[in-house]
N, CA, C and O atoms as CSV, one atom per row, in Angstrom:
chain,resi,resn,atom,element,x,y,z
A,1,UNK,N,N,102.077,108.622,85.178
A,1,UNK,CA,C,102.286,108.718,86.600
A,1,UNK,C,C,103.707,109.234,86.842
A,1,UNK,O,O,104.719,108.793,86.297
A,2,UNK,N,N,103.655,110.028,87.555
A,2,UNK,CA,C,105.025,110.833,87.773
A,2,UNK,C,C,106.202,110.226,89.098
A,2,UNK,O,O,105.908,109.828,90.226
A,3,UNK,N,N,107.185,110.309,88.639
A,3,UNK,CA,C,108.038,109.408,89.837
A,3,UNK,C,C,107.854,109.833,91.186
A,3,UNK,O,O,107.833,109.018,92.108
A,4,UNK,N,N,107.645,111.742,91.451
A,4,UNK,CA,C,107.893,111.663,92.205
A,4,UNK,C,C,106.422,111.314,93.004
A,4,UNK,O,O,106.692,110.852,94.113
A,5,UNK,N,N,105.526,111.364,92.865
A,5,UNK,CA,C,104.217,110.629,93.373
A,5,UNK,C,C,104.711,109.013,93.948
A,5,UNK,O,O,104.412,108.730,95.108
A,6,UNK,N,N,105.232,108.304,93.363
A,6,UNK,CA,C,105.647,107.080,93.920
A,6,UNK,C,C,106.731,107.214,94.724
A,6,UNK,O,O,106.585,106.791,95.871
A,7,UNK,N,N,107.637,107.624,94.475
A,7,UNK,CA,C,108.656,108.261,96.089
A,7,UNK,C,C,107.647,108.541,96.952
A,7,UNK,O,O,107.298,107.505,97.519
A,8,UNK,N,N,107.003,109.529,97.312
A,8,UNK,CA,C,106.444,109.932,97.871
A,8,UNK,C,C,105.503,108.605,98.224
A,8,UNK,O,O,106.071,108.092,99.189
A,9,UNK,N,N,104.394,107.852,97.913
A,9,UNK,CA,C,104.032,106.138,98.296
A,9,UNK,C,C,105.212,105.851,99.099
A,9,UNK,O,O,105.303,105.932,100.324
A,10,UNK,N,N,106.314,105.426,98.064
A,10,UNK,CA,C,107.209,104.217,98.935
A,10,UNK,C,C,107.505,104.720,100.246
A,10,UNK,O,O,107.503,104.063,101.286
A,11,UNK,N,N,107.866,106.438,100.054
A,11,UNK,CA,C,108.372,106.354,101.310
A,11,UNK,C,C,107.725,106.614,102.842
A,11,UNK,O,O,108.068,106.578,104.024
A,12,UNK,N,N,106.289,106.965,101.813
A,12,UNK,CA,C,105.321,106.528,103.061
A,12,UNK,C,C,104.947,105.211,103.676
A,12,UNK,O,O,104.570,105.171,104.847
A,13,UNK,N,N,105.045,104.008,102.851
A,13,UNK,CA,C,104.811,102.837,103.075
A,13,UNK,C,C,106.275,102.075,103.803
A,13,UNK,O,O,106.351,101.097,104.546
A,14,UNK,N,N,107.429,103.038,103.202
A,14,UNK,CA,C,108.658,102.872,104.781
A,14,UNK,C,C,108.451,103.128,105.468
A,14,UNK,O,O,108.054,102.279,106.267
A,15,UNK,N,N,108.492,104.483,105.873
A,15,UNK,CA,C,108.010,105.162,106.864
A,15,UNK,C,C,106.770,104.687,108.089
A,15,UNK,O,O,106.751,105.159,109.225
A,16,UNK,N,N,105.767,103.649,107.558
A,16,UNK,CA,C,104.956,103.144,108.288
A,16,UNK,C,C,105.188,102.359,108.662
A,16,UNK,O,O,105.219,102.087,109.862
A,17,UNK,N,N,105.501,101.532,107.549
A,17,UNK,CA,C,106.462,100.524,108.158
A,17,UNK,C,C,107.377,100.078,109.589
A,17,UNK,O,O,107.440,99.065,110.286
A,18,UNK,N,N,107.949,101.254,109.595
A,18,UNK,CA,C,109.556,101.602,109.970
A,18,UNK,C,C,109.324,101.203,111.371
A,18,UNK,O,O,109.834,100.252,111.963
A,19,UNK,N,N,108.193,102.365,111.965
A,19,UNK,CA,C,107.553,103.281,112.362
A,19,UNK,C,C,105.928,102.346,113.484
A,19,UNK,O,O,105.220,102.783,114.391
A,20,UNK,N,N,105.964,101.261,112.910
A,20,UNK,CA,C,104.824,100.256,112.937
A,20,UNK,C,C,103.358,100.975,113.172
A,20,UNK,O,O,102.553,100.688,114.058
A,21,UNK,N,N,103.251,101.745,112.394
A,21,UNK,CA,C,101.846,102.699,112.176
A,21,UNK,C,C,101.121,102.028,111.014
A,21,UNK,O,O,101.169,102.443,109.856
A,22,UNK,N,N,100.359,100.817,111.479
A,22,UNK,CA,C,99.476,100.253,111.411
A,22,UNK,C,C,98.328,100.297,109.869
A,22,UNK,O,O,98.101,99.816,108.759
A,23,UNK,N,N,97.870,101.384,111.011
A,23,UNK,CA,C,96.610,101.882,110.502
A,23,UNK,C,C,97.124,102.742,109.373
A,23,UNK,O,O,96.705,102.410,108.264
A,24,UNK,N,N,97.792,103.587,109.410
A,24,UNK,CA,C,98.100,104.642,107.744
A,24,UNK,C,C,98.693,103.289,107.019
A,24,UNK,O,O,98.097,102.888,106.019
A,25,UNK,N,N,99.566,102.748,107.375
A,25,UNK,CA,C,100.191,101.501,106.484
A,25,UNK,C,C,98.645,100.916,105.541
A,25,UNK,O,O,98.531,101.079,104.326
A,26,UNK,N,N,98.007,100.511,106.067
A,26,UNK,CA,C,97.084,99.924,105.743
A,26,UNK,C,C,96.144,100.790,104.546
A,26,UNK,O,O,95.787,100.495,103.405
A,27,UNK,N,N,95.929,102.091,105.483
A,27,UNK,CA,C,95.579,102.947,104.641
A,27,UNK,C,C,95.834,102.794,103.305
A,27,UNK,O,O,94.900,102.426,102.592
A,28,UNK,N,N,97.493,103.116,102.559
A,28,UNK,CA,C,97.396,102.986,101.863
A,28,UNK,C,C,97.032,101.817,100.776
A,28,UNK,O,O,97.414,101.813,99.606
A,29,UNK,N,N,96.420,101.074,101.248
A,29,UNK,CA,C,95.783,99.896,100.367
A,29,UNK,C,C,94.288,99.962,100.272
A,29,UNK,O,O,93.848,98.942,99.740
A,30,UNK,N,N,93.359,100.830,100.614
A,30,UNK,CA,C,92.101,100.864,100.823
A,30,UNK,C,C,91.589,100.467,99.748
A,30,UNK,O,O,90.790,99.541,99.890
A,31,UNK,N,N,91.799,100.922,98.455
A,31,UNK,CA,C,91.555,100.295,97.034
A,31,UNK,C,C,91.921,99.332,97.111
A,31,UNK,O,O,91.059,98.654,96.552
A,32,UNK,N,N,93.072,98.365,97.615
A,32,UNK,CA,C,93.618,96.978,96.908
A,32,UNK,C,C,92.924,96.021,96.897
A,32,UNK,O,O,92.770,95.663,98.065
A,33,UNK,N,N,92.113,95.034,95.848
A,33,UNK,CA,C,91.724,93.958,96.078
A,33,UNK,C,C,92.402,92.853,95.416
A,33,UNK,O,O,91.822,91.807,95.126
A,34,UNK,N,N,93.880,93.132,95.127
A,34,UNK,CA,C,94.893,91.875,95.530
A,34,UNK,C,C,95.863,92.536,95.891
A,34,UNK,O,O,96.358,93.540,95.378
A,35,UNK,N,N,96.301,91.667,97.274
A,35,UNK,CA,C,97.628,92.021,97.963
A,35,UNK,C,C,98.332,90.423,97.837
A,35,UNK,O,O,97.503,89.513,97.832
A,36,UNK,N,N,99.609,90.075,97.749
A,36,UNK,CA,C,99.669,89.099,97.830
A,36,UNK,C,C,101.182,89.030,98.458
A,36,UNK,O,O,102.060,89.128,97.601
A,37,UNK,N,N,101.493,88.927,99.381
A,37,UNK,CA,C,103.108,88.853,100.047
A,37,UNK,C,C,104.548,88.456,99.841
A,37,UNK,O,O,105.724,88.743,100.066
A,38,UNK,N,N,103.442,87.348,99.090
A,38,UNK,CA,C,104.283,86.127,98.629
A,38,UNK,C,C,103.913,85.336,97.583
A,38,UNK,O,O,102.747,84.964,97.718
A,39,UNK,N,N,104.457,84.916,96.559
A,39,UNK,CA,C,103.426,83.936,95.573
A,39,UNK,C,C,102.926,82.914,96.107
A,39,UNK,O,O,101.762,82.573,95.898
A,40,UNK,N,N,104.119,81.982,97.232
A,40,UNK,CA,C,103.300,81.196,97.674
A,40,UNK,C,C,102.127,80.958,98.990
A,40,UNK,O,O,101.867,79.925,99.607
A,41,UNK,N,N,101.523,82.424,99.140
A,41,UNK,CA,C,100.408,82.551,99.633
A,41,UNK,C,C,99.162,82.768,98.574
A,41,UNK,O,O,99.073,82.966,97.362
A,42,UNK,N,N,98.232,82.623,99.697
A,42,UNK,CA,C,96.914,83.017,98.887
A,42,UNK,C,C,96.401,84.687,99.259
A,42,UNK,O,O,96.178,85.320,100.291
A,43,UNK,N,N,96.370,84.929,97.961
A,43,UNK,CA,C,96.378,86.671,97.764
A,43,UNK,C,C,95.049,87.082,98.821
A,43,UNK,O,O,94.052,86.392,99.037
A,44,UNK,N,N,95.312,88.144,99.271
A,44,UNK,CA,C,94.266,88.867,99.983
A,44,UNK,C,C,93.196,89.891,99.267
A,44,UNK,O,O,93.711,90.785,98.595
A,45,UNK,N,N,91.990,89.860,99.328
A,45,UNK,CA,C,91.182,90.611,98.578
A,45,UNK,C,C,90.435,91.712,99.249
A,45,UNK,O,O,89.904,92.601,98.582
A,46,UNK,N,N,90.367,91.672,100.801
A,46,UNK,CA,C,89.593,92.453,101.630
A,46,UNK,C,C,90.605,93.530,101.935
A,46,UNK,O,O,91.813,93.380,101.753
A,47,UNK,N,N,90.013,94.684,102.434
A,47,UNK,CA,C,90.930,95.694,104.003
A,47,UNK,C,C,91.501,94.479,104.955
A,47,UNK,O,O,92.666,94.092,104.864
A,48,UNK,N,N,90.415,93.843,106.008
A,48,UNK,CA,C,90.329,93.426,106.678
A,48,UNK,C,C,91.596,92.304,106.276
A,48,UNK,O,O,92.707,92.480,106.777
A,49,UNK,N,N,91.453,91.637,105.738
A,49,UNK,CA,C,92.964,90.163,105.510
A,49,UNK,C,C,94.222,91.196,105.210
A,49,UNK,O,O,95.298,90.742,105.598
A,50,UNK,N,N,94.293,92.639,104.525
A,50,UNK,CA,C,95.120,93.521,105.204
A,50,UNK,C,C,95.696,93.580,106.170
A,50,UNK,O,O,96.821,93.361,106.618
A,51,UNK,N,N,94.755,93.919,106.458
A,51,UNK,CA,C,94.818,94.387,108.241
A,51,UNK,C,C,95.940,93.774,108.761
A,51,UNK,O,O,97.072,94.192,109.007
A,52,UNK,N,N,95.103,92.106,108.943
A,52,UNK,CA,C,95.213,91.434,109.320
A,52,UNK,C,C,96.778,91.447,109.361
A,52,UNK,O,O,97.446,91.919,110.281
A,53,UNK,N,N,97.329,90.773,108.064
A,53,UNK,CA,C,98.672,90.844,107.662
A,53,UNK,C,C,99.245,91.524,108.555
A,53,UNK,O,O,99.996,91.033,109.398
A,54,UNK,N,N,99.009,92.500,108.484
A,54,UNK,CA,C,100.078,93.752,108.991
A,54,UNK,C,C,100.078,93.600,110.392
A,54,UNK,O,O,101.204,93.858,110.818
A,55,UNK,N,N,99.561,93.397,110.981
A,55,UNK,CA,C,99.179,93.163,112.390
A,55,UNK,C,C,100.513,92.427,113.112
A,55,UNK,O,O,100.694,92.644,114.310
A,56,UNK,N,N,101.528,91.480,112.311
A,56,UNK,CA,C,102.645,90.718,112.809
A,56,UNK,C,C,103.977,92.049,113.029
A,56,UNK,O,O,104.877,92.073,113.868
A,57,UNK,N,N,103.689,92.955,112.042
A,57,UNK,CA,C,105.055,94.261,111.976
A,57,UNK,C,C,105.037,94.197,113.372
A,57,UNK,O,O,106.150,93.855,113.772
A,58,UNK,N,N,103.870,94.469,114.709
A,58,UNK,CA,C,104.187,94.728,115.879
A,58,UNK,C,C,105.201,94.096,116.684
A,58,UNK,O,O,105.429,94.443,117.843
A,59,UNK,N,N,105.778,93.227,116.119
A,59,UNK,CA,C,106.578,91.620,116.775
A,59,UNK,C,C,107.704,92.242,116.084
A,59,UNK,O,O,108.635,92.086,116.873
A,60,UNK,N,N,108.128,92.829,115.109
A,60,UNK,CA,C,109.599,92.712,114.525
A,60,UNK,C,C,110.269,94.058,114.904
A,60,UNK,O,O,110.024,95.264,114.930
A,61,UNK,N,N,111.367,93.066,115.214
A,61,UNK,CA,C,112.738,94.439,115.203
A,61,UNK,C,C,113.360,95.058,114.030
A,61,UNK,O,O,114.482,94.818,113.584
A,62,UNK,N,N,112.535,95.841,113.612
A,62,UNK,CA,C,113.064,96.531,112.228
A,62,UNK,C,C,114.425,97.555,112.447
A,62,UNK,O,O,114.364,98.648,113.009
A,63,UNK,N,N,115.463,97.044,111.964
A,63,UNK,CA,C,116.799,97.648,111.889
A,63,UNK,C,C,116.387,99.213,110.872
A,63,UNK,O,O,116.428,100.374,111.279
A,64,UNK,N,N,115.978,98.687,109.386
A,64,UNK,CA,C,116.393,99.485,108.385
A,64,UNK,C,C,115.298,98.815,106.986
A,64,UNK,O,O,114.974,97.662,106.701
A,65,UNK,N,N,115.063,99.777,106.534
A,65,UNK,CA,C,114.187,99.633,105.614
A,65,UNK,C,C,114.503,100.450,103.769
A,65,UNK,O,O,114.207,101.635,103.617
A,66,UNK,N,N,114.986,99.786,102.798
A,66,UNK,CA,C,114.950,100.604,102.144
A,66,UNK,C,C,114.196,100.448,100.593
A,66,UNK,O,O,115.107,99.767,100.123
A,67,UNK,N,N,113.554,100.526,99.839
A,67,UNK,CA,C,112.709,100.767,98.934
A,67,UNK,C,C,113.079,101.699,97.596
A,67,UNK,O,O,113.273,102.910,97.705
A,68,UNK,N,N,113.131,101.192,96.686
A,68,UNK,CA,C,113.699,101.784,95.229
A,68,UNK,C,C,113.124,101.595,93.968
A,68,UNK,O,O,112.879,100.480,93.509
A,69,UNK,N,N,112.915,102.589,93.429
A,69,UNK,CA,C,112.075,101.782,92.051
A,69,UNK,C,C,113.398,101.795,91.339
A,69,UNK,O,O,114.495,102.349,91.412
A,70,UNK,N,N,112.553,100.643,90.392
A,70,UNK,CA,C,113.133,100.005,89.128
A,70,UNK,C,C,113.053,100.546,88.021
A,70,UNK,O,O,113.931,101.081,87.343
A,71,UNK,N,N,111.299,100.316,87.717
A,71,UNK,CA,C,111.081,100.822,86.622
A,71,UNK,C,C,109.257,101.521,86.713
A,71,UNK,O,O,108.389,101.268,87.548
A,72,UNK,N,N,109.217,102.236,85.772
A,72,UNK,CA,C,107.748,102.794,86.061
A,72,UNK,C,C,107.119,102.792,84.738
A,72,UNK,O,O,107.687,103.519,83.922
A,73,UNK,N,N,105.831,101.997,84.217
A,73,UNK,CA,C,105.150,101.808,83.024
A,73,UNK,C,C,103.958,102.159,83.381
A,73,UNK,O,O,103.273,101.461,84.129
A,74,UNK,N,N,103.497,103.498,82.796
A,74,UNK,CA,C,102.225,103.804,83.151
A,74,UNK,C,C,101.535,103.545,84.308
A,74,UNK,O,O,102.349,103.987,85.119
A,75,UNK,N,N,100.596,103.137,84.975
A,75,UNK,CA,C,100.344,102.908,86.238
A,75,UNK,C,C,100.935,101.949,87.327
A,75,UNK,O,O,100.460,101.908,88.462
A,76,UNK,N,N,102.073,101.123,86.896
A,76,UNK,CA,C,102.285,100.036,87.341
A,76,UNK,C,C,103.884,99.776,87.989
A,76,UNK,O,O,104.486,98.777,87.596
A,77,UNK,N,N,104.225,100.252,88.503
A,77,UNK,CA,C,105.397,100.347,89.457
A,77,UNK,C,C,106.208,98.859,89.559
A,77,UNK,O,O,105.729,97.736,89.718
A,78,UNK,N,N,107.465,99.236,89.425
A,78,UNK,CA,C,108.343,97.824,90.170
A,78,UNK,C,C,109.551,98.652,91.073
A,78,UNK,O,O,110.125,99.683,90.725
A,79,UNK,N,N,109.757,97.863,92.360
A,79,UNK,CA,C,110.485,98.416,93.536
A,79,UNK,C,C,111.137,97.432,94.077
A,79,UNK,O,O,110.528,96.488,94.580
A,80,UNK,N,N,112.712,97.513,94.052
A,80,UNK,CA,C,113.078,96.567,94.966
A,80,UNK,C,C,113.124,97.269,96.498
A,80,UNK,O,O,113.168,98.454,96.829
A,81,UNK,N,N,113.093,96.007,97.303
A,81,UNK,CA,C,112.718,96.463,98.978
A,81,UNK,C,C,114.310,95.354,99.363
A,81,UNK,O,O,114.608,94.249,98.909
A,82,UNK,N,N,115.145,96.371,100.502
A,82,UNK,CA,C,115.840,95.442,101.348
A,82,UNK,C,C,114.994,95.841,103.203
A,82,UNK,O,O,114.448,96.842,103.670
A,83,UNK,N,N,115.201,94.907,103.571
A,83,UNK,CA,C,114.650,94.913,104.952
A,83,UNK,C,C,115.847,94.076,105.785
A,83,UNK,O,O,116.309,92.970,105.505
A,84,UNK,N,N,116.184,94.932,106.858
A,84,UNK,CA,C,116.986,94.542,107.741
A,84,UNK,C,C,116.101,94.213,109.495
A,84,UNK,O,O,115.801,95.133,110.256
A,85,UNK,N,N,115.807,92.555,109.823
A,85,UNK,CA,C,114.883,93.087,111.215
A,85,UNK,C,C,115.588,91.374,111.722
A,85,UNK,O,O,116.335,90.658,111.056
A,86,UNK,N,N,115.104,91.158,112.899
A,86,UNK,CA,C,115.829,90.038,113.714
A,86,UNK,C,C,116.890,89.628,113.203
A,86,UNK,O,O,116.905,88.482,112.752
A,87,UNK,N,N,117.778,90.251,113.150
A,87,UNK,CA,C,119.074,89.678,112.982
A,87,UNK,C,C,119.219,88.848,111.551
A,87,UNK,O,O,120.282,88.235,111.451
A,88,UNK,N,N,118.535,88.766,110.712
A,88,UNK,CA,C,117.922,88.873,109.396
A,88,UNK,C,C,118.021,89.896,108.238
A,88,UNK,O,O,117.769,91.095,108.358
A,89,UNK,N,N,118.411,89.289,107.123
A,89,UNK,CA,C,118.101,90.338,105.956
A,89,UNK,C,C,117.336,89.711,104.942
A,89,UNK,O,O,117.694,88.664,104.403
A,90,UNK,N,N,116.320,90.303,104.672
A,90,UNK,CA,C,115.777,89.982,103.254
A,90,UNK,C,C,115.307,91.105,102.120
A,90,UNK,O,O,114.919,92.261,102.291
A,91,UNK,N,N,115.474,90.380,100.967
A,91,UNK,CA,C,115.567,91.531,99.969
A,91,UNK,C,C,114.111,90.741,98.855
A,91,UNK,O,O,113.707,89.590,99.018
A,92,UNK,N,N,113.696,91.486,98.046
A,92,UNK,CA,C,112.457,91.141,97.144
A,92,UNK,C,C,112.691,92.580,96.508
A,92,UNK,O,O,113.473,93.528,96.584
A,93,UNK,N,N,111.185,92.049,95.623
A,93,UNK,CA,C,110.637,92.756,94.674
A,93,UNK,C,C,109.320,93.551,94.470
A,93,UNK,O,O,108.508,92.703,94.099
A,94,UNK,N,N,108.768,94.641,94.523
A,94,UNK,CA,C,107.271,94.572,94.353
A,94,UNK,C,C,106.714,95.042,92.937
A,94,UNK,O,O,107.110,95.783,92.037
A,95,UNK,N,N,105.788,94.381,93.144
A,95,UNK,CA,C,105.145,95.127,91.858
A,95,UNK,C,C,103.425,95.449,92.163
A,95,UNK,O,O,102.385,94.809,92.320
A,96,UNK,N,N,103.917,96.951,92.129
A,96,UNK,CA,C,102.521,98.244,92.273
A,96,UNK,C,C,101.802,98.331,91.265
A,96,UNK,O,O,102.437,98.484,90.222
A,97,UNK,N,N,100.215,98.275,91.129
A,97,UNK,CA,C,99.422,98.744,89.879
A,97,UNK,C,C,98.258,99.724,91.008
A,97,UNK,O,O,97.610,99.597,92.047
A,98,UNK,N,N,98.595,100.784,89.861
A,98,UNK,CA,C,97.384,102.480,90.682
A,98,UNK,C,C,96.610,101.959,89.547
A,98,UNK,O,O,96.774,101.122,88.660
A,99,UNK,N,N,95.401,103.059,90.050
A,99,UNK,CA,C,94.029,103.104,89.069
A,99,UNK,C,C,94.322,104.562,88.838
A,99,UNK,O,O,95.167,105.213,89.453
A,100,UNK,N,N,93.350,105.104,87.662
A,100,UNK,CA,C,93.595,106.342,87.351
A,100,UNK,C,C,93.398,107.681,88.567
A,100,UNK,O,O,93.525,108.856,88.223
A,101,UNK,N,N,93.188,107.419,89.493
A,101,UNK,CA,C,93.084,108.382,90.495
A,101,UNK,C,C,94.236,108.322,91.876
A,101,UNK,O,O,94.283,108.779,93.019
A,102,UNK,N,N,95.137,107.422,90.938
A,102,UNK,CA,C,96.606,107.203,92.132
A,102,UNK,C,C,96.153,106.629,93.155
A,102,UNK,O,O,96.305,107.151,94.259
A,103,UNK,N,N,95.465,105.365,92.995
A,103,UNK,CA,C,95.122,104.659,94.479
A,103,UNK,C,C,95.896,103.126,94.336
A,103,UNK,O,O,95.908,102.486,93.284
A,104,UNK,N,N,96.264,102.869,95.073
A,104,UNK,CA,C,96.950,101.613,94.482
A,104,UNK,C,C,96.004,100.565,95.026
A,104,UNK,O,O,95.476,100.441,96.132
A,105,UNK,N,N,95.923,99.535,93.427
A,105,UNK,CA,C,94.648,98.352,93.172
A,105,UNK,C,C,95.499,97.258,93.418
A,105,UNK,O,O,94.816,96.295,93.768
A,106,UNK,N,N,96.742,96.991,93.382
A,106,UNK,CA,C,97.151,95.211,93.212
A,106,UNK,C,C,98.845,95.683,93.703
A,106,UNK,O,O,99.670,96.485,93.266
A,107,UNK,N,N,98.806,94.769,94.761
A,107,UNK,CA,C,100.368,95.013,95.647
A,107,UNK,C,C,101.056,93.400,95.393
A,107,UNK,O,O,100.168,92.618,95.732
A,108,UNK,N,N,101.968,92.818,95.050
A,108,UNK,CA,C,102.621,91.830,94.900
A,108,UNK,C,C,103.866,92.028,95.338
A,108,UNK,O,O,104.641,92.821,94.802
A,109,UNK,N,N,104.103,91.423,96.194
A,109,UNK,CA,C,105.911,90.978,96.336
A,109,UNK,C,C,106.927,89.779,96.165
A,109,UNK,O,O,106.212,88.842,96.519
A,110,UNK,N,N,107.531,89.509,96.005
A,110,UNK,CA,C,108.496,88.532,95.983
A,110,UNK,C,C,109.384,88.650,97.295
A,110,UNK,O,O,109.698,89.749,97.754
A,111,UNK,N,N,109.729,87.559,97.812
A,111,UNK,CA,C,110.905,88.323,99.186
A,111,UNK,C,C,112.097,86.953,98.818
A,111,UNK,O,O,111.885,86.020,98.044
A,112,UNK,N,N,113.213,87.171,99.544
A,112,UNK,CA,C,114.144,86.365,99.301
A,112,UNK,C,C,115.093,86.627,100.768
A,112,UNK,O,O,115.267,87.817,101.033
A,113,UNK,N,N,115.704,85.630,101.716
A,113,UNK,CA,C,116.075,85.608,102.789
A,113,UNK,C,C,117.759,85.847,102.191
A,113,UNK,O,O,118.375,84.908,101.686
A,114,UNK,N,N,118.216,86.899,102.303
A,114,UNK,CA,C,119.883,87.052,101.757
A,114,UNK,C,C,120.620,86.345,102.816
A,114,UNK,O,O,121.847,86.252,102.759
């Protein structure tokens, strides 16, 4: 998997983010049947508990968003994320796994309130 293919992800998944476009955000998870936010949630397996999720971005004041990989092992991505929104910063980790047709199958994050 080539880096710049995952630039190109992250910075669409900023960008939607950013941006609170919903529906492409989401998009890119159409394959995922684990998303999980947080460890200490219970992972999401549908679109729909997607969705769902995402549905709170409409409420936040997103300052700044920025997204970086770490490291890249064959299909499986690691990215640190800082997020700047209510007067708030938090920073985490993700870790991306694609299937062989570049769709991404399993989204995990870690977050941490700086």
């Amino acid at each position: 998997m080539k880096q710049e293919f995952i630039n190109d992800w992250l910075n669409n998944l900023k960008e939607y983010w950013f941006n609170k476009d919903i529906d492409k955000a989401v998009g890119l998870f159409s394959k995922t049947t684990f998303y999980q936010e947080t460890p200490f949630m219970k992972p999401y397996t549908t679109l729909e508990e997607i969705n769902q999720e995402w549905q709170h971005v409409k409420n936040e004041n997103i300052h700044d968003i920025e997204i970086k990989i770490l490291a890249i092992d064959g299909y499986t991505v690691i990215a640190e994320w800082l997020l700047k929104q209510n007067n708030q910063e938090f920073d985490g980790i993700y870790e991306i796994k694609f299937n062989t047709n570049l769709e991404c199958i399993y989204f995990k994050s870690w977050e941490m309130i700086k």
